[in-house]
N, C-alpha and C positions, 0 to 999 in steps of 0.2 A: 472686606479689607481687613486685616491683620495689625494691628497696633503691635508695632516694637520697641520696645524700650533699654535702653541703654541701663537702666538701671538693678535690671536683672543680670548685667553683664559682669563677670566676676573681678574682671579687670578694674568697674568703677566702683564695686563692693570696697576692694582690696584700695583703691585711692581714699574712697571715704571712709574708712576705719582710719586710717594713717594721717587724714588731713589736722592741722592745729583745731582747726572750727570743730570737726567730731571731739577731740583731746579737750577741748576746753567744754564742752557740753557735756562729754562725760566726768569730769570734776564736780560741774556745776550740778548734776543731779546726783553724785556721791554724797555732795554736802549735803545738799536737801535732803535727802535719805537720812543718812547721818544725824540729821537736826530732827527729823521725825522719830529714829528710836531711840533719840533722850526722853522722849514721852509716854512712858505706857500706855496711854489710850488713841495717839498718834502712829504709835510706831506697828498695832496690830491692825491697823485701817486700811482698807481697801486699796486708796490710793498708795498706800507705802508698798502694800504687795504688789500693786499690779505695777508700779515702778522696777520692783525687784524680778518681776515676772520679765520685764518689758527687756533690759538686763542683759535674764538669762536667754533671752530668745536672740538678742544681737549677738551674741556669743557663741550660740548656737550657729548663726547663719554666718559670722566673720570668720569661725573654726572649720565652716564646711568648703570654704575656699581655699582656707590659707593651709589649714591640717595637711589637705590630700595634696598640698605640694610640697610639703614636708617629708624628711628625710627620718628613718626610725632617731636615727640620732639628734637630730634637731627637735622632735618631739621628746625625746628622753632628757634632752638640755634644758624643755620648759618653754620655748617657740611657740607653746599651744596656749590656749586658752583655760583648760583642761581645769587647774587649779582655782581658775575665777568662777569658770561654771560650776564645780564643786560648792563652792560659797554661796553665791547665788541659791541655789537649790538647797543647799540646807538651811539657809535665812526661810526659804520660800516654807519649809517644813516648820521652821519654831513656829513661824506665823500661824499655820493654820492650828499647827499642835496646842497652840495658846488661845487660839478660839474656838477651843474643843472638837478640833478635827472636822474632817468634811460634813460632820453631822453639826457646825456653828455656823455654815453657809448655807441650808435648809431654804434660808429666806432668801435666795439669790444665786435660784438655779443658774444664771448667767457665768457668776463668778465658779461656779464648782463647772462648770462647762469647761474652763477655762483652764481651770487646774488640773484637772483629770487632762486634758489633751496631751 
């Protein structure tokens, strides 16, 4: 028997990006973010990056639905994501460049699995 799920369906991808409940959870984990890199020994922690990590991967998968319905010019207006995933990923880069690059995750093959993908 085949298990389907609705939630791979892009239609409820595209409802839950846009719902208030998704809009206020992504506030509420801006802030905590935010409140994690006023602390230099917080803000290069695992948890902060894999928050950041966590992020760039909904951005990835909200831009994979909504992008390729997009029109050249509605992408060029900024419709995309594009600009947040940019951020995202260069956050994701001080971090590591500030724990001395893939060679300060040595002790935590998991997390350098992770980044590398």
């Amino acid at each position: 028997m085949a298990v389907k799920g609705a939630v791979l369906d892009p239609s409820v991808l595209l409802w839950i990006g846009q719902s208030p409940e998704c809009f206020q959870f992504r506030v509420e984990t801006i802030k905590w973010i935010q409140h994690q890199l006023e602390d230099p020994a917080t803000a290069i922690s695992d948890r902060t990056l894999g928050s950041i990590m966590t992020f760039a991967m909904w951005t990835v998968s909200y831009d994979h639905f909504v992008v390729s319905r997009l029109t050249d010019d509605q992408i060029q207006a900024g419709y995309s994501n594009l600009k947040e995933m940019i951020s995202h990923m260069d956050a994701i880069q001080r971090i590591v460049n500030l724990r001395g690059g893939l060679n300060g995750f040595n002790d935590d093959g998991a997390m350098v699995a992770k980044l590398t993908l």
